[in-house]
C-alpha beads as a LAMMPS data file, in Angstrom:
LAMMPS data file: protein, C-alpha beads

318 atoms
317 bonds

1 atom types
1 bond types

-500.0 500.0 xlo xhi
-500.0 500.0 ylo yhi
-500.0 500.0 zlo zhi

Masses

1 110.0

Atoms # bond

1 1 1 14.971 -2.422 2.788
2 1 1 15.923 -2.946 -0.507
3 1 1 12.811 -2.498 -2.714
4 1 1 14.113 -0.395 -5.631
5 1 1 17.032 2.277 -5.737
6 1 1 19.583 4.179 -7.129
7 1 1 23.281 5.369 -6.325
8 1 1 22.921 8.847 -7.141
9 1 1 19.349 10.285 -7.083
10 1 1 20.849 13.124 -8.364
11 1 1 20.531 11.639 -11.634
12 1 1 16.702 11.633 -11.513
13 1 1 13.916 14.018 -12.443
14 1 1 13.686 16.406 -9.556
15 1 1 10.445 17.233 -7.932
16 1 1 9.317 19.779 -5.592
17 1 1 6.219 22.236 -4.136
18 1 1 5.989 25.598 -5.379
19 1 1 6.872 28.167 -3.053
20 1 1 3.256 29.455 -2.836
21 1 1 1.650 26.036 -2.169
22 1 1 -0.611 25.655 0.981
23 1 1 1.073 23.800 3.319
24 1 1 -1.117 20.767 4.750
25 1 1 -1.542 21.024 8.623
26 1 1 -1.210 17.483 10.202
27 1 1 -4.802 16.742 11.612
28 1 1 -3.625 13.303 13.519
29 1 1 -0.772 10.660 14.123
30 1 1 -2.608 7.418 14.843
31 1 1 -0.466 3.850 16.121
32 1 1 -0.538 0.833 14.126
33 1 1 -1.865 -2.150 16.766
34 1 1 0.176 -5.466 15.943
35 1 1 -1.843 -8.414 14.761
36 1 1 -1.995 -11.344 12.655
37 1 1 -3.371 -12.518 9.439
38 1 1 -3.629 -15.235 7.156
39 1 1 -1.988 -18.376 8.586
40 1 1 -0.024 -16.394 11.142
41 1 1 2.222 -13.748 9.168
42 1 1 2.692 -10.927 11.645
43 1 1 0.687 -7.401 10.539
44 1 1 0.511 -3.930 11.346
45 1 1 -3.081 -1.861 11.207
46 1 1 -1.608 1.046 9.911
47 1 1 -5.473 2.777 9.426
48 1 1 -6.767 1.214 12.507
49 1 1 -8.756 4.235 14.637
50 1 1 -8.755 7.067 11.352
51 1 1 -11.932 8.137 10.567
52 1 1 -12.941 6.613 7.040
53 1 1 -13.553 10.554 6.413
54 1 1 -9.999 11.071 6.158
55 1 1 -9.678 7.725 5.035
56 1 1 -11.820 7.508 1.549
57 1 1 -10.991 6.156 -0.938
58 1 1 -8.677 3.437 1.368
59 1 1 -10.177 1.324 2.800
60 1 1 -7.122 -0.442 4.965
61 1 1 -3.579 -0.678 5.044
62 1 1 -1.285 -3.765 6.501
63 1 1 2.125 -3.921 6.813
64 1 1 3.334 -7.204 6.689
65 1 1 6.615 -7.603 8.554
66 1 1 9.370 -6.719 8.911
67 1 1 10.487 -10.458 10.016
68 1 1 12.930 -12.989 9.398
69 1 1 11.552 -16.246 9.115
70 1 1 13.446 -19.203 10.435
71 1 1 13.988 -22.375 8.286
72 1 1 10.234 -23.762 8.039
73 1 1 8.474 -20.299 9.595
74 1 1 7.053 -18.418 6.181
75 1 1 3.547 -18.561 6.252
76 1 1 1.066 -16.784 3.951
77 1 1 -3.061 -17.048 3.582
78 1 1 -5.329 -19.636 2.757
79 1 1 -8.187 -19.453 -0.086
80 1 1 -10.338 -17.141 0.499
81 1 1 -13.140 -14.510 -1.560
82 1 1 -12.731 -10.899 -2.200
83 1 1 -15.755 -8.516 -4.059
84 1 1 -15.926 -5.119 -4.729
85 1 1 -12.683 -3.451 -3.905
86 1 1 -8.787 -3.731 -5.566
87 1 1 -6.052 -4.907 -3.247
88 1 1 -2.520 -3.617 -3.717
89 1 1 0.283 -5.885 -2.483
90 1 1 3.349 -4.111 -2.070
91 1 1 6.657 -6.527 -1.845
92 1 1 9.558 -4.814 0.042
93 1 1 11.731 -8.071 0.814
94 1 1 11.206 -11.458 -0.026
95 1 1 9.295 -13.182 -2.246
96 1 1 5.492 -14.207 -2.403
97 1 1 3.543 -16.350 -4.930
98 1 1 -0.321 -15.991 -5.569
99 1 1 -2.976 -17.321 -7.716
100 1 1 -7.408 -17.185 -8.166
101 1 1 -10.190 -18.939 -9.158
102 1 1 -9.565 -17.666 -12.618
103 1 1 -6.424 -19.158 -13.236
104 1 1 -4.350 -16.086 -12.979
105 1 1 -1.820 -15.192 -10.439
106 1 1 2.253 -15.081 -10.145
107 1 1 4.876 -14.034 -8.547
108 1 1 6.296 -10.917 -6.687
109 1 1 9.439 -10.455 -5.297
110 1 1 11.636 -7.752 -3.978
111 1 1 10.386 -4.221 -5.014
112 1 1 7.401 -5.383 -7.245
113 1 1 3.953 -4.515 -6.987
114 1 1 0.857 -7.264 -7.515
115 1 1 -2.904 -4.832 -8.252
116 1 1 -5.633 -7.067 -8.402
117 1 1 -8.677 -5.860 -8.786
118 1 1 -11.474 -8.418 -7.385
119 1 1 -14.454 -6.378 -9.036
120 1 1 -17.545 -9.227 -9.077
121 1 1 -15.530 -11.739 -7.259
122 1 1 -13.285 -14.221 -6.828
123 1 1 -11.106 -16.667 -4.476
124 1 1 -7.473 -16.113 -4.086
125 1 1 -4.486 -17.113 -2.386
126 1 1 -1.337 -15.609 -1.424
127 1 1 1.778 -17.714 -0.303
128 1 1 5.667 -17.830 0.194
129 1 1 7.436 -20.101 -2.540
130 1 1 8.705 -23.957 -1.090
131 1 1 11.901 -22.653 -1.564
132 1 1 11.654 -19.910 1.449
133 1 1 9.716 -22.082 3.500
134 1 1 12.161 -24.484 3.604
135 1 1 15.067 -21.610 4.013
136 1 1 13.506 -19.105 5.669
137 1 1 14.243 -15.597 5.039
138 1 1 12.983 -12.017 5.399
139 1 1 9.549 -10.786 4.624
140 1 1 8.203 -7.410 4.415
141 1 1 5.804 -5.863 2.764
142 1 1 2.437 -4.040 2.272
143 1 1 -1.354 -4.665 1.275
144 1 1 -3.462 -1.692 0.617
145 1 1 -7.467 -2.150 0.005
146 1 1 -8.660 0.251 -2.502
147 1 1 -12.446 0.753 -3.012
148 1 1 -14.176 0.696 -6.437
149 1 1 -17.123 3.307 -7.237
150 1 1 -20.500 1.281 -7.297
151 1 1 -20.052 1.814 -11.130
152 1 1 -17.033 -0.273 -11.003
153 1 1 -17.761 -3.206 -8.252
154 1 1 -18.962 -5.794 -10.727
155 1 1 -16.244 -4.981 -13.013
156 1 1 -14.255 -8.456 -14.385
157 1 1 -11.351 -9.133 -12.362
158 1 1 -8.382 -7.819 -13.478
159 1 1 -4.460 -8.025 -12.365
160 1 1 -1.794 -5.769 -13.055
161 1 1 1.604 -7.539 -11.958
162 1 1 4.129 -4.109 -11.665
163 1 1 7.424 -4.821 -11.663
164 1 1 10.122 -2.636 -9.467
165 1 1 11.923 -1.868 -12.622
166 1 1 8.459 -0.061 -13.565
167 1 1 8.057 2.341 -11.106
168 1 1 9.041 5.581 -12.131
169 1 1 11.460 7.037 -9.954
170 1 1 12.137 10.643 -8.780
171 1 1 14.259 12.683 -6.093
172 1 1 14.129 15.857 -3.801
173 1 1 15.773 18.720 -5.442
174 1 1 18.836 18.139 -2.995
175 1 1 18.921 14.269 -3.890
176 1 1 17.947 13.815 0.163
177 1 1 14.863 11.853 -0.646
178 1 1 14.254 9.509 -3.146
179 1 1 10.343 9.235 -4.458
180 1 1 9.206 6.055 -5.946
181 1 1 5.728 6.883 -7.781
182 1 1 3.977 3.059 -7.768
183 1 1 0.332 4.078 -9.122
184 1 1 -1.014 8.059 -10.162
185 1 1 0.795 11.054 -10.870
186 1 1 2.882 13.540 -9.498
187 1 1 3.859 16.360 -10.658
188 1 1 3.533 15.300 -14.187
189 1 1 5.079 11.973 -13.787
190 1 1 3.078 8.853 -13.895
191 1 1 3.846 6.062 -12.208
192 1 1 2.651 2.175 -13.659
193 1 1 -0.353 1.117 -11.775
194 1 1 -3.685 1.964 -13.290
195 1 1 -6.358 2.663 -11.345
196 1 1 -10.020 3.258 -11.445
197 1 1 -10.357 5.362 -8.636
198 1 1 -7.873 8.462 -8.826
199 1 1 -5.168 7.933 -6.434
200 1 1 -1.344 8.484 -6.036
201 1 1 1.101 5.401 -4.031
202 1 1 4.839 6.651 -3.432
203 1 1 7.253 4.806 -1.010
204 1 1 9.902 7.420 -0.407
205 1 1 13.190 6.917 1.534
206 1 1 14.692 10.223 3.179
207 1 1 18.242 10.560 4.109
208 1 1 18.970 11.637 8.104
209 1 1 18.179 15.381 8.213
210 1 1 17.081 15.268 4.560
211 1 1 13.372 16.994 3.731
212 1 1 10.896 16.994 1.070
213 1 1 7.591 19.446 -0.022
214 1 1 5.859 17.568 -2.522
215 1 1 2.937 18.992 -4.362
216 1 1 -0.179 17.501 -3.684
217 1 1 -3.692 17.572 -5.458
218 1 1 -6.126 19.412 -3.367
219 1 1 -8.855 17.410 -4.440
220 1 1 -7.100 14.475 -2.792
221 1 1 -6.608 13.699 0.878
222 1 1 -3.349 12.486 2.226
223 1 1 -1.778 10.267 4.303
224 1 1 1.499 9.096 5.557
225 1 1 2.638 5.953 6.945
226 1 1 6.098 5.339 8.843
227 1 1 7.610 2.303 7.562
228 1 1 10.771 2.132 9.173
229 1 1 12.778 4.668 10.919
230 1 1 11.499 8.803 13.139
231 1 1 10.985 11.982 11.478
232 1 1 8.189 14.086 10.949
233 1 1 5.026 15.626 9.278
234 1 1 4.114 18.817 8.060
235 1 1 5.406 22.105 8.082
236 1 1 4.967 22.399 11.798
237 1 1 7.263 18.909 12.177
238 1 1 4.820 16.684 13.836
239 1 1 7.020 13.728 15.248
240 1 1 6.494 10.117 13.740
241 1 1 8.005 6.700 14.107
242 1 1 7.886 3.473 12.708
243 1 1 4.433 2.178 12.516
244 1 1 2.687 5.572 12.904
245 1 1 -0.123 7.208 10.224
246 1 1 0.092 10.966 9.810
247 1 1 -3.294 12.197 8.533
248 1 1 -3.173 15.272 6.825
249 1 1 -5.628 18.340 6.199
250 1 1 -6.048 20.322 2.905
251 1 1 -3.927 22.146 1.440
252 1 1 -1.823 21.731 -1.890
253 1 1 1.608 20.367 -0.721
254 1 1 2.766 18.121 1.997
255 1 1 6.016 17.947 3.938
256 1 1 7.841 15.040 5.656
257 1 1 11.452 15.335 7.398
258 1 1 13.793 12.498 8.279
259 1 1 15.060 13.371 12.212
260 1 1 18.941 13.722 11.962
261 1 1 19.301 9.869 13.970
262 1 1 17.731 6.930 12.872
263 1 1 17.222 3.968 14.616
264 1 1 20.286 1.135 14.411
265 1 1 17.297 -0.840 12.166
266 1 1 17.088 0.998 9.490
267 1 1 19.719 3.413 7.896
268 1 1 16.509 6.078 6.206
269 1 1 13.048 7.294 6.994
270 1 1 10.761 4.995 5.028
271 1 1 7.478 6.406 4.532
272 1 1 4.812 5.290 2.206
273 1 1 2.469 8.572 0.931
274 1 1 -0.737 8.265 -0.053
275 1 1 -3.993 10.316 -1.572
276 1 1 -6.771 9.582 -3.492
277 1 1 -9.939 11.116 -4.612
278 1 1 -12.868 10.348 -1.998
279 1 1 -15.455 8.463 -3.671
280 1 1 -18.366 9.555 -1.146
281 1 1 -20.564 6.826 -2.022
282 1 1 -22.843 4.213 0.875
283 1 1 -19.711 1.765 2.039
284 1 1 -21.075 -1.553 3.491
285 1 1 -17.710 -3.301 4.056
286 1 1 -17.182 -6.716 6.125
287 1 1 -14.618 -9.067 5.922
288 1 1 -13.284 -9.718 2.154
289 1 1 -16.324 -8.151 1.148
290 1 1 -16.769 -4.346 0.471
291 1 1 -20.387 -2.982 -1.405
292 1 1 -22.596 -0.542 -1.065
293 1 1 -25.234 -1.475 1.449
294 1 1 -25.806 -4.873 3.837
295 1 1 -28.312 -5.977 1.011
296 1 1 -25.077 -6.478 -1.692
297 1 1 -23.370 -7.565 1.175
298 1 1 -25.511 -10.336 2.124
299 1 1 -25.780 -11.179 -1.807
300 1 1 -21.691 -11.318 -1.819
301 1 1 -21.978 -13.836 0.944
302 1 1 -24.544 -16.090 -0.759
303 1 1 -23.059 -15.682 -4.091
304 1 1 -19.392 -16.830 -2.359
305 1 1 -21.424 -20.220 -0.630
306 1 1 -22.697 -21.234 -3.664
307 1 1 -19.279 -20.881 -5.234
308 1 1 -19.992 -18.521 -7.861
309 1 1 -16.708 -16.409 -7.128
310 1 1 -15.099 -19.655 -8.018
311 1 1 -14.103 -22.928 -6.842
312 1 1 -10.329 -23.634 -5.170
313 1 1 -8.542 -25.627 -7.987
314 1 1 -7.428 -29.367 -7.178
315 1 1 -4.155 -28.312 -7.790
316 1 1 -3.024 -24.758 -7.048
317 1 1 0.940 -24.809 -7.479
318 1 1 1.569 -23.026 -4.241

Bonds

1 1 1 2
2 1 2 3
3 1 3 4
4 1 4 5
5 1 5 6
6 1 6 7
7 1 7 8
8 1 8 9
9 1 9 10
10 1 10 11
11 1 11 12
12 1 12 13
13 1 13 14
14 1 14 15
15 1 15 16
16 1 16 17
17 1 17 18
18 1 18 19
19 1 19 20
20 1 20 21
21 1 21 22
22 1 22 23
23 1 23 24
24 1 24 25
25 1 25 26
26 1 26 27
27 1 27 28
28 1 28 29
29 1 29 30
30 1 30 31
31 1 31 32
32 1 32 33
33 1 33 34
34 1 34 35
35 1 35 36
36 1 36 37
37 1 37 38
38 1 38 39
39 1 39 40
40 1 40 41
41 1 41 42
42 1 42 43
43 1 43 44
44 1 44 45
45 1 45 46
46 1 46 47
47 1 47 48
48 1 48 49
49 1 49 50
50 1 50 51
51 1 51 52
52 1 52 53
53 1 53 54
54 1 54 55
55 1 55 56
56 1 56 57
57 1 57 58
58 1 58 59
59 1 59 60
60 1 60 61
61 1 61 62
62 1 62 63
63 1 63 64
64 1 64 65
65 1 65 66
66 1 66 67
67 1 67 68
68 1 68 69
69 1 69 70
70 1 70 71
71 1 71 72
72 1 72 73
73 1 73 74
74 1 74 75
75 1 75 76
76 1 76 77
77 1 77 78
78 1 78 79
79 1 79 80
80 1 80 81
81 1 81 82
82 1 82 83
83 1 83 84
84 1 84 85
85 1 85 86
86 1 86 87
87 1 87 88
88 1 88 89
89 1 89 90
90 1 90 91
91 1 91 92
92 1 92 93
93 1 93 94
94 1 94 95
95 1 95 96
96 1 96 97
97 1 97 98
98 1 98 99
99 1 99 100
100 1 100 101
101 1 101 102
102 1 102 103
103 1 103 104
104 1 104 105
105 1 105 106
106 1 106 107
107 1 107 108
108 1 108 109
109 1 109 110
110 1 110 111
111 1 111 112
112 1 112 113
113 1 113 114
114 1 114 115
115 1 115 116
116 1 116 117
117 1 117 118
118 1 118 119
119 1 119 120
120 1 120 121
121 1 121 122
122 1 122 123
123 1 123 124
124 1 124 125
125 1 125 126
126 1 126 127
127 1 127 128
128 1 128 129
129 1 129 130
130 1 130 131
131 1 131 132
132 1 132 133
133 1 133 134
134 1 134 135
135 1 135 136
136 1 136 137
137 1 137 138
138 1 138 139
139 1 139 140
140 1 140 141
141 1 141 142
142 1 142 143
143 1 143 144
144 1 144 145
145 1 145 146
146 1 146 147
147 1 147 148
148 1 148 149
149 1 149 150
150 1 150 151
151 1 151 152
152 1 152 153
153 1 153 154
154 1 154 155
155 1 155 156
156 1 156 157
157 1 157 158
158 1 158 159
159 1 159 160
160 1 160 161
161 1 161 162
162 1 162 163
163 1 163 164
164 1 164 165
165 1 165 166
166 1 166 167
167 1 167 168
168 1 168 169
169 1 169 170
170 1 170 171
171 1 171 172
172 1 172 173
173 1 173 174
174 1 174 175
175 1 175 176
176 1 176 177
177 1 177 178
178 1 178 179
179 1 179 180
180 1 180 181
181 1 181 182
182 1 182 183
183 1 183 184
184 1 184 185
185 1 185 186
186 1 186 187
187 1 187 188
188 1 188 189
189 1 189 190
190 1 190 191
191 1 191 192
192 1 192 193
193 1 193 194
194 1 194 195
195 1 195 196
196 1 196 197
197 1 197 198
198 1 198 199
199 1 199 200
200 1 200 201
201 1 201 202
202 1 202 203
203 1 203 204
204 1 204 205
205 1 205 206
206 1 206 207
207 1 207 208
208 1 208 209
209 1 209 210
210 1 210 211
211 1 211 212
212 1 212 213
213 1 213 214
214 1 214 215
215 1 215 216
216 1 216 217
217 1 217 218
218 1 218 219
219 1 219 220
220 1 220 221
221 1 221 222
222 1 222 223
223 1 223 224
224 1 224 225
225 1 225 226
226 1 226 227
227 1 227 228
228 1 228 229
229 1 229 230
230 1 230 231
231 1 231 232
232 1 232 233
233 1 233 234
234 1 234 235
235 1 235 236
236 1 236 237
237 1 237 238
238 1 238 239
239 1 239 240
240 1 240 241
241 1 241 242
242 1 242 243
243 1 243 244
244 1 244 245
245 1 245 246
246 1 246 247
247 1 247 248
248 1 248 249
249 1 249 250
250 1 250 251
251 1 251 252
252 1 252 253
253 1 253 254
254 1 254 255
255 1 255 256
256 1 256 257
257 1 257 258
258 1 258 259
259 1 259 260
260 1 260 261
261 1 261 262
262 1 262 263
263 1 263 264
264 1 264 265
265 1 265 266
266 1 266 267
267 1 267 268
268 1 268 269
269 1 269 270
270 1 270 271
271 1 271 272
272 1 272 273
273 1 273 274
274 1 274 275
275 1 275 276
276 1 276 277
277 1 277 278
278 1 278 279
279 1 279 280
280 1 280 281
281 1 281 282
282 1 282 283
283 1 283 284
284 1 284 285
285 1 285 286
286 1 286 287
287 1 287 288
288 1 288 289
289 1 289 290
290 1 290 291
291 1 291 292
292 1 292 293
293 1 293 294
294 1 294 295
295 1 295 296
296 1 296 297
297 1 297 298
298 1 298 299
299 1 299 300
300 1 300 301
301 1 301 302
302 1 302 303
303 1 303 304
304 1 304 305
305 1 305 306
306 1 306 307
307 1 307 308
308 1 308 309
309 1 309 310
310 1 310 311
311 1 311 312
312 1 312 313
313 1 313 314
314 1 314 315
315 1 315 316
316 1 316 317
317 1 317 318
């Protein structure tokens, strides 16, 4: 699991809780169910059964992969609308090409970060490069859905490609965990991705035995979701695994601990944190489409039949 590191994270910025922050009690470990998407790519539902109270501002959360694609196997997704919300594709391994109605797209690749926020509309299309389809390869990754305040869902369309080299990058006090800050702020260090509703995206590898208190806003809610290896969550060291959600409470720091083993998979604990401030707004949400009430839903729909969130291009380069 590549994505971006370091040799020594002793060398970075060092961040860590105060000793009087509030611990936040784990409210709930949900299971990921396996699924597919697209034209077959295999998925887990990392949000799938959380109350969208706990939830807000995400919306949902896919991990895509792990796999190793045979010769011929990569597969991706076909043309198809988004409206209202920003999706957040996170590349681990691999490499994945995209592109819109607009004419804008490119390419993401091991450790980079593609933020695109639909706003009013568009189509889109996400897809491995010919060269890994014909030579097959691993793929992992993740796609977060982020909503947009009503004020903000018929915004222009807007991408922000973040490269890995971007990220800002920060470690434990004890160098056992390294932090990599993708979009918001903590603890006074900003990470690239702009957003336009408050939130904070870290992917953090922990060493075996290795723990970390980070500070948290308490006007945010948190989550964490296992990526690859066992550990656990909060203070009270709630066990979780690969493909697991830990749902915290409030509170103004949160705590996750890599157990001492790891599976023969993976070497770390992997664990992607997140928090955001709820928007607490009506959320009418189906398929690619997320607004306010059925009414702006049902106008989404129209407005994608009669192709004003664009028109596929004859040629798309994919």
């Amino acid at each position: 699991m590549p994505a971006v590191t370091v040799e020594n994270p002793l060398t970075l910025p060092k961040v860590a809780a105060s000793g009087d922050a509030a611990a936040r009690p784990v409210l709930a470990v949900t299971t990921a169910p396996s699924g597919f998407e697209g034209e077959g790519f295999p998925v887990r539902r990392a949000f799938a059964g959380i109350n969208y109270k706990h939830l807000d501002p995400f919306i949902m959360m896919d991990q895509m992969g792990e796999v190793e694609y045979a010769a011929g196997e990569p597969k991706g997704t076909p043309w198809h609308p988004h409206r209202g919300f920003e999706t957040v594709t996170y590349l681990i391994d691999g490499t994945f090409v995209h592109q819109d109605s607009n004419g804008g797209g490119g390419t993401i690749q091991n450790g980079d970060t593609q933020w695109m926020t639909a706003g009013s509309g568009l189509l889109h299309i996400e897809a491995p490069p010919e060269s890994l389809v014909m030579s097959g390869g691993l793929f992992h990754g993740l796609q977060l859905w982020v909503n947009l305040p009503k004020a903000d869902k018929m915004m222009d369309p807007r991408y922000q490609d973040i490269r890995g080299g971007q990220v800002q990058l920060l470690a434990s006090p004890d160098g056992g965990a390294l932090l990599r800050v993708i979009a918001g702020e903590l603890d006074g260090h900003q990470g690239p991705g702009i957003t336009h509703t408050p939130i904070t995206m870290i992917h953090a590898t922990v060493r075996p035995g290795a723990e970390v208190t980070l500070p948290w806003r308490e006007d945010f809610n948190g989550l964490a979701y296992v990526l690859a290896g066992r550990g656990s969550a909060g203070a009270e060291r709630r066990p979780v695994h690969m493909g697991q959600t830990a749902v915290f409470g409030a509170g103004s720091s949160l705590t996750v601990r890599a157990d001492e083993k790891q599976d023969g998979n993976t070497p770390d604990l992997e664990v992607v944190l997140l928090g955001g401030r709820p928007i607490r707004e009506p959320m009418a949400h189906y398929g690619p489409f997320v607004m306010n009430s059925q009414a702006e839903l049902k106008q989404a729909f129209e407005d994608f039949q009669a192709g004003r969130l664009g028109t596929v291009p004859a040629v798309h380069g994919m």
